[in-house]
C-alpha positions in Angstrom: 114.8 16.4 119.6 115.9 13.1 120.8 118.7 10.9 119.0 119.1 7.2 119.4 122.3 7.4 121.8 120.8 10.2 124.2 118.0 8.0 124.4 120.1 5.0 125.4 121.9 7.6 127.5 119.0 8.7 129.0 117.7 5.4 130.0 121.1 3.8 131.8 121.1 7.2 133.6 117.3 7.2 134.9 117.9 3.3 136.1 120.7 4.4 137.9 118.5 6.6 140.3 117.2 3.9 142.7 114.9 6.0 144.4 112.6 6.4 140.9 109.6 4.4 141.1 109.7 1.7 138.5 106.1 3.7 137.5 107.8 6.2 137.0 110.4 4.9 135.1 107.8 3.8 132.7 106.1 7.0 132.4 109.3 8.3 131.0 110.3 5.7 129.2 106.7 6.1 127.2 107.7 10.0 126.7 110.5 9.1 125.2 109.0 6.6 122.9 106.1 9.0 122.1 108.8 12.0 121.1 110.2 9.7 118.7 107.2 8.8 116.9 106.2 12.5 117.1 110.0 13.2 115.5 109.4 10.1 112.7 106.3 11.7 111.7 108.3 15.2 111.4 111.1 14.8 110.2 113.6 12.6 108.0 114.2 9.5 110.1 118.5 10.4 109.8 117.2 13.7 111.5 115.9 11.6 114.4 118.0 8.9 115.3 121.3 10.6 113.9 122.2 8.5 111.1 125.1 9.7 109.1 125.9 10.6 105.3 126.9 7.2 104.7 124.0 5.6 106.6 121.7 7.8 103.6 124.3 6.8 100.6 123.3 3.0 102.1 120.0 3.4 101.9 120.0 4.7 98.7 122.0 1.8 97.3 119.2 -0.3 98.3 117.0 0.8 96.0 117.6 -1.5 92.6 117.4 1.1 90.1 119.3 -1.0 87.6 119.0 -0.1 84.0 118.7 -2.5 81.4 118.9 -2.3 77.5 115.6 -4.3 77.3 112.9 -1.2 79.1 110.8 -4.4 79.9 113.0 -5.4 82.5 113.6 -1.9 84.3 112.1 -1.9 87.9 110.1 1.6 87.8 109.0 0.9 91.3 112.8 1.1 92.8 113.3 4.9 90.8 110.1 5.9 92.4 111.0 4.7 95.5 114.7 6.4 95.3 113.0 9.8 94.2 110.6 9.2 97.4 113.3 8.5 99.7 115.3 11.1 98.4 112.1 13.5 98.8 111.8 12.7 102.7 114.9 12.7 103.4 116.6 16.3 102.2 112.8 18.7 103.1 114.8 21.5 102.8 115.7 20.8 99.3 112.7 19.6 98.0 110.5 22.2 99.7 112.4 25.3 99.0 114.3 24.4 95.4 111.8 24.1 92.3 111.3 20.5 91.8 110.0 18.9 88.7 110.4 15.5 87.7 111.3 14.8 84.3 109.9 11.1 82.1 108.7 10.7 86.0 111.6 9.5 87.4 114.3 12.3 86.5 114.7 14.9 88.4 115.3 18.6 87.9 115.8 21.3 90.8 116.2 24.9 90.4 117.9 27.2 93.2 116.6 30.6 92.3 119.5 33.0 92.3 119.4 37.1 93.3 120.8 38.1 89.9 118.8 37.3 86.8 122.1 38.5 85.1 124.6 36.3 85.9 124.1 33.0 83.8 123.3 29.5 85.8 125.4 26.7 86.7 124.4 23.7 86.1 125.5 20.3 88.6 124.5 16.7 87.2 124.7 13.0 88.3 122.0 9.9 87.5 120.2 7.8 89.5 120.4 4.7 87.7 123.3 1.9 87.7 124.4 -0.9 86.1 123.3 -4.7 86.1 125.3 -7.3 88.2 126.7 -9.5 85.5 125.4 -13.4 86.2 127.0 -15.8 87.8 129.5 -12.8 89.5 126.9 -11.8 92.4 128.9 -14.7 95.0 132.0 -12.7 94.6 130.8 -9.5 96.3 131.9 -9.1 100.0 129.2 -8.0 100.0 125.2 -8.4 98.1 125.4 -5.6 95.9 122.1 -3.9 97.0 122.3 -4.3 100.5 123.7 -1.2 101.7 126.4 -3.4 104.1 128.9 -0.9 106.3 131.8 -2.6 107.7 134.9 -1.2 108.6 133.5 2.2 107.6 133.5 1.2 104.2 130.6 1.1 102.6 129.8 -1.8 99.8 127.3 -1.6 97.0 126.6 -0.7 93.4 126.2 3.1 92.6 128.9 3.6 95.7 131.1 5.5 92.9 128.9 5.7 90.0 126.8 7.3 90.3 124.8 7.5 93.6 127.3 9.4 95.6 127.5 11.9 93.3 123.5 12.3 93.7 123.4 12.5 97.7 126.5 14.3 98.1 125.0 17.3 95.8 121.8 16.9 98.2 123.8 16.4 101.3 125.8 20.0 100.1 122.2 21.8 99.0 120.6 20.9 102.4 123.2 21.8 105.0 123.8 25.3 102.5 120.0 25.6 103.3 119.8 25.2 107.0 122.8 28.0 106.9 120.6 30.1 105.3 123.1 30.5 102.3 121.5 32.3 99.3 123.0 32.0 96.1 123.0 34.9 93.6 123.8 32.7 90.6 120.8 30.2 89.9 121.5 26.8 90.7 120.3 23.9 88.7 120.6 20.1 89.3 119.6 17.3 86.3 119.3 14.1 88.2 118.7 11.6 84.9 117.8 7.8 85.3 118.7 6.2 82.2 122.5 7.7 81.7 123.9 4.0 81.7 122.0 3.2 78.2 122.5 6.6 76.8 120.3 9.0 78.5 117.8 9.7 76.3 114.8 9.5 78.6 116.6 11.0 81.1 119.1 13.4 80.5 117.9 14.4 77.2 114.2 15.3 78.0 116.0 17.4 80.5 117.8 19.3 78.3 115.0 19.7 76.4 113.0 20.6 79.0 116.1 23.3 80.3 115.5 25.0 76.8 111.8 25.6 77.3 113.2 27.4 80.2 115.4 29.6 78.2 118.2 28.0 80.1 121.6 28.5 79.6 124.7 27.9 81.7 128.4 29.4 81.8 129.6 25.8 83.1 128.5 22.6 84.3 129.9 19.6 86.4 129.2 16.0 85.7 130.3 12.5 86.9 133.7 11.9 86.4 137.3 12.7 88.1 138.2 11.6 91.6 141.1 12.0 93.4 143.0 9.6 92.7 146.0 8.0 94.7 148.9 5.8 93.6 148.8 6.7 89.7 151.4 5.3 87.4 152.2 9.2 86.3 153.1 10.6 89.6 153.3 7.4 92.3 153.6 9.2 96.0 151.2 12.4 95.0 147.2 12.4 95.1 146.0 13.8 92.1 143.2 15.5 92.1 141.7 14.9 87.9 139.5 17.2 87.0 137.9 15.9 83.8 138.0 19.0 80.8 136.7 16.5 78.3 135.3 13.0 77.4 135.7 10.1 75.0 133.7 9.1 72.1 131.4 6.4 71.9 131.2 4.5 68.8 129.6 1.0 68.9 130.4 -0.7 65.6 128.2 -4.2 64.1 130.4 -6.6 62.4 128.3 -9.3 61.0 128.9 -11.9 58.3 126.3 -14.9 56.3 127.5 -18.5 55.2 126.2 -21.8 54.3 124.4 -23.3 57.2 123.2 -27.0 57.9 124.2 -30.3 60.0 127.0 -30.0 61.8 128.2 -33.4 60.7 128.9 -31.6 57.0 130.5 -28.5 57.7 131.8 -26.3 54.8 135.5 -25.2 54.4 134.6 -21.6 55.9 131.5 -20.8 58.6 129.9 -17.4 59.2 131.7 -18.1 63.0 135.1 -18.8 61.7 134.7 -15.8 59.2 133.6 -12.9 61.9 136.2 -14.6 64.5 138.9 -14.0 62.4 137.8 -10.3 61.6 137.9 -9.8 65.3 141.2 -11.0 65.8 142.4 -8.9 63.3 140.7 -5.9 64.9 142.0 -6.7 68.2 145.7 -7.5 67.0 145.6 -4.0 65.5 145.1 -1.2 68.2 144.9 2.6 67.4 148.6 4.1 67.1 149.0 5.6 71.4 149.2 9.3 71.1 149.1 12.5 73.2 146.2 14.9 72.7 145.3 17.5 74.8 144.1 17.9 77.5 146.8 15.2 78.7 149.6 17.3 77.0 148.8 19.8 79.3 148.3 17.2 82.0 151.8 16.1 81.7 153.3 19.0 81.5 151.5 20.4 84.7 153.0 17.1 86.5 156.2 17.6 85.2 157.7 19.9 88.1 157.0 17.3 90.8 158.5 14.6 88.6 162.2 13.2 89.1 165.1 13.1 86.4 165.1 12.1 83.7 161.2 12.0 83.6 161.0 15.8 84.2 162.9 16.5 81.1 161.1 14.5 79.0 157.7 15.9 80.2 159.4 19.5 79.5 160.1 19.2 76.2 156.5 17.4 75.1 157.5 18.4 71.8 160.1 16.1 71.5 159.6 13.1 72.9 155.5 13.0 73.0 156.0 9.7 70.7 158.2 8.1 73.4 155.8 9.4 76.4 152.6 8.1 74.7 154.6 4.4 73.4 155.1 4.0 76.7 152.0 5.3 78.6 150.7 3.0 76.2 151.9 -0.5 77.7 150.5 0.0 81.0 146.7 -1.2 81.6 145.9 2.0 83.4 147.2 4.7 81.2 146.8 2.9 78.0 143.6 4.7 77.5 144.5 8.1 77.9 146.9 8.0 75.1 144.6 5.6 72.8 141.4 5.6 70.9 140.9 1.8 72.5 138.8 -1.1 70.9 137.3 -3.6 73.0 135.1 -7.0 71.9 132.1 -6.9 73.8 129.2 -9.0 72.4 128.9 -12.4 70.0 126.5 -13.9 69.2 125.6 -17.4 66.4 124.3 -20.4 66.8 121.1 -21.6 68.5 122.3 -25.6 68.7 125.4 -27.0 69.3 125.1 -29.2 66.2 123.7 -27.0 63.7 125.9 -24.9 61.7 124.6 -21.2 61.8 123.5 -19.2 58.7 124.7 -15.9 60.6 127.0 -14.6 63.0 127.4 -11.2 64.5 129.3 -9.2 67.2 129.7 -6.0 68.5 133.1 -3.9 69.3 132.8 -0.9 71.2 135.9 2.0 70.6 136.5 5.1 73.0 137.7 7.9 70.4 140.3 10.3 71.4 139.6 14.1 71.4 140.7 14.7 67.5 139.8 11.3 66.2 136.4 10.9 63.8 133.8 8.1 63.4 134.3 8.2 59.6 138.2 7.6 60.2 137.6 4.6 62.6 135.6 3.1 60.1 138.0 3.5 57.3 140.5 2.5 59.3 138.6 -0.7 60.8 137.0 -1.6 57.2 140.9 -1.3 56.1 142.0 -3.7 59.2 139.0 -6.5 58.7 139.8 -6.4 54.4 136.6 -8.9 53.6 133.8 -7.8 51.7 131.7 -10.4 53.2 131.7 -9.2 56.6 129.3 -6.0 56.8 129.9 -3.1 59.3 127.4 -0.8 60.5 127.9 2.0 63.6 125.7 3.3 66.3 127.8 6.5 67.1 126.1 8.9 70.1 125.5 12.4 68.8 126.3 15.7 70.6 130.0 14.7 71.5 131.8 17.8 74.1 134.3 19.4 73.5 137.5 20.4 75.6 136.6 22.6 78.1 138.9 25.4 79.3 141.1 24.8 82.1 141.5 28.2 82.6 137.7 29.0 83.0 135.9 30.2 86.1 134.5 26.4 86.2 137.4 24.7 86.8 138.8 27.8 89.2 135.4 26.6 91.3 135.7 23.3 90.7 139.7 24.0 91.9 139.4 26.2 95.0 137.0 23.7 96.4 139.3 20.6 96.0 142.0 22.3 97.5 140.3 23.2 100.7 139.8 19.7 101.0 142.6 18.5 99.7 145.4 20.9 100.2 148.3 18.1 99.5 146.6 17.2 96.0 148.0 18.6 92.4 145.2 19.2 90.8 145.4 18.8 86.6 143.2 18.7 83.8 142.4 15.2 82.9 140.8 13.0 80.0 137.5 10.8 81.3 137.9 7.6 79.5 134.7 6.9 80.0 131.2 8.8 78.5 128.4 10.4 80.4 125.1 12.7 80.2 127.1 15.6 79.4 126.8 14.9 76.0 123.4 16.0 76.0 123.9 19.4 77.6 126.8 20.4 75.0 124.6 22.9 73.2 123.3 24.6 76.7 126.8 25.0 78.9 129.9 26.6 77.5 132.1 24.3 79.4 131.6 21.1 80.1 133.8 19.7 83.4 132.8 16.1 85.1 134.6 16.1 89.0 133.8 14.1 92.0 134.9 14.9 95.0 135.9 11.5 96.6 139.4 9.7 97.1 139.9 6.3 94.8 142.9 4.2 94.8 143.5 3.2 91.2 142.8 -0.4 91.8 139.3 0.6 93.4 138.4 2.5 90.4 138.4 -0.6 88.7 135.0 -1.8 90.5 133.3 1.1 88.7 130.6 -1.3 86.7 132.8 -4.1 88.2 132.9 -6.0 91.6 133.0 -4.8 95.0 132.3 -1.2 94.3 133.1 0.4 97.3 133.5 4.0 99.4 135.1 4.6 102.7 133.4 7.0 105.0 136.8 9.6 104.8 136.1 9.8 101.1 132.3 10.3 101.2 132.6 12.7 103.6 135.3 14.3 101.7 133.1 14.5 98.5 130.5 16.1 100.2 133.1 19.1 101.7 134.1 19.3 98.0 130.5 19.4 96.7 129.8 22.3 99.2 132.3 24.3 98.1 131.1 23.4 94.6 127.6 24.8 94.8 128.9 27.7 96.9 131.5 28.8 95.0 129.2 28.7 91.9 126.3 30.1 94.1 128.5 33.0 94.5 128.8 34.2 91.0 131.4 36.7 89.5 
């Protein structure tokens, strides 16, 4: 089989011969070019002209599989070209796994284990991403969908959430394959397409589909946890966070009527003056910081690699939790481990600039702690706003995980293949701040766990949904190892 440098090689060494004809030259030179159309119509191109992982993760970022709240905007084409691609590019996988796709663009493989006895595992990650928020798209280094390497960095949206989690499962399946591996657990893999508006096309219908299958699984791994460097808990240490449980997601609807008209006759009090005050009340008023687990144990796990007096304070948790959580609260990047947090995302009144509007309404999304209830953040928020004229109404997503045990065979798995990657990382159980698919698998997987494999500095983990979401090539490559170990760790049963 012929790769794109031995060719190159090939060719500087046959014009080096003088004595070859320049016929004959081109008789060879046509070979060539024949056995790489015969390869091209073989096999996956990567196969042929020796791309890398991170030459696949690029293509795959070209595809524009953005998901929008509004289904009428959603490019259906790009998902079918991703699932396509993805197809032709891993044979093994698709020829030798059972394949079904799901709402036809999810996708849902099945690695048939030796033992019907031992329970499945079950690995997930999403195909879909995020839109580009307008007016931002001049401040990528980068187009967002073009797949640019430079520097051995790769730029694009889904770098971190969630494509690389897709092809780095797929990378890990197909290499397992060509070694012949065989698992004796059953393997499954839920690819969904819609987990950035909630899943329900996607992740859901593969649930669903999972429990026509009498599936059931002793654990599962999501999206989530990376390793993470230069943390404001333990500066100088990699820490590998394994995610043992989620937030909440609670959207609440504040929204509030008054006297319309002209503009030039206003009334003492507006439905825009009335809602914006709400809001600032809401937002001057955050959730009391606390420590919940799994952080507790979190801390307490980071507490022998810690310094004086830090590593007495995380000790004795008991004691000064208050303290550790007051201050964990103050900084940007821990705040929402300790918090149930509140964030204004959406207002919207008026439809000219001198006509007073009859209505005014906005949107404030909250990320509960483990512990912490929808009906008490109501109360509490309905407490906070005090006006009967403002109305508030939720849209709360069902089917919220648990904590998953950090002393489980999962997150032994999960463990045993960060480390081999990562032998200089302390690995802890962590809180996602975030919310993903898993939510919908809660009633089919006794433990929930959501891992990456990949290294993140805190500040890039900040251009997840952001700007300039990025990857290196070290910490794709890197995921992949981890993923490997992953699927044949789990492969490998009890």
């Amino acid at each position: 089989m012929f790769q794109r440098n031995e060719l190159i090689d090939q060719k500087n060494l046959v014009e080096g011969f003088a004595p070859l004809s320049q016929g004959v030259l081109d008789t060879m030179q046509s070979l060539q070019c024949r056995a790489v159309l015969i390869c091209l119509l073989i096999f996956p191109t990567h196969l042929c002209f020796g791309a890398s992982p991170l030459d696949r993760l690029a293509e795959a970022v070209r595809f524009k599989t953005v998901s929008s709240q509004n289904s009428a905007e959603i490019d259906y084409e790009a998902f079918q070209g991703l699932n396509e691609f993805l197809a032709r590019t891993y044979p093994r996988t698709f020829d030798q796994l059972e394949v079904e796709y799901i709402n036809t663009h999810s996708i849902l493989l099945r690695w048939l284990g030796s033992d019907p006895e031992q329970n499945p595992v079950l690995f997930t990650a999403h195909t879909d991403v995020v839109p580009i928020e307008i007016g931002t798209e001049g401040d990528w280094q980068h187009p967002p969908f073009a797949g640019v390497i430079e520097n051995n960095t790769l730029y694009g949206r889904g770098t971190l959430d969630d494509k690389q989690g897709v092809i780095s499962l797929l990378e890990a399946t197909e290499t397992l394959l060509e070694e012949g591996f065989k698992p004796r657990r059953t393997l499954v893999f839920g690819f969904g397409h819609d987990e950035e508006i909630g899943g329900e096309n996607g992740a859901a219908a593969l649930a669903e589909r999972m429990r026509e299958l009498n599936l059931s699984f002793d654990w599962m791994v999501d999206e989530g946890g990376f390793v993470v460097s230069n943390t404001p808990l333990l500066p100088g240490r990699d820490l590998a966070m394994i995610n043992v449980a989620e937030k909440g997601y609670v959207t609440l609807t504040l929204s509030t009527e008054a006297p319309g008209g002209h503009s030039s006759s206003p009334a003492s009090t507006g439905a825009i003056g009335t809602l914006a005050r709400a809001l600032d009340r809401i937002e001057s008023n955050p959730f009391d910081p606390k420590l919940v687990e799994p952080m507790r144990s979190a801390l307490a796990m980071m507490s022998p690699e810690m310094s004086q007096p830090e590593r007495f304070l995380f000790n004795n948790l008991w004691l000064f939790d208050r303290l550790i959580a007051g201050q964990m609260a103050k900084d940007s990047i821990t705040q929402p481990m300790v918090r149930t947090t509140t964030a204004l995302t959406m207002f919207n009144a008026g439809v000219k600039e001198n006509v007073i509007p009859q209505r005014a309404e906005a949107k404030v999304n909250f990320r509960l702690l483990p512990g912490d209830t929808v009906e008490e953040l109501i109360a509490t928020i309905t407490d906070i706003v005090d006006d009967p004229t403002v109305n508030i109404s939720n849209d709360r997503w069902s089917d919220r995980p648990g904590v998953a045990d950090a002393n489980g065979d999962g997150f032994a798995v999960i463990s045993a293949a960060t480390s081999a990657v990562y032998p200089d990382a302390l690995i802890i159980p962590s809180l996602l701040q975030a919310t993903t698919d898993t939510r919908h698998y809660v009633n089919l997987a006794k433990d929930q766990y959501r891992f990456h494999g990949n290294s993140v500095t805190t500040e890039q983990a900040r251009s997840v949904h952001g700007t300039n979401e990025y990857i290196s090539r070290d910490s794709f490559n890197n995921a992949i190892s981890v993923a490997r170990g992953m699927v044949k760790g789990a492969g490998k049963g009890r």
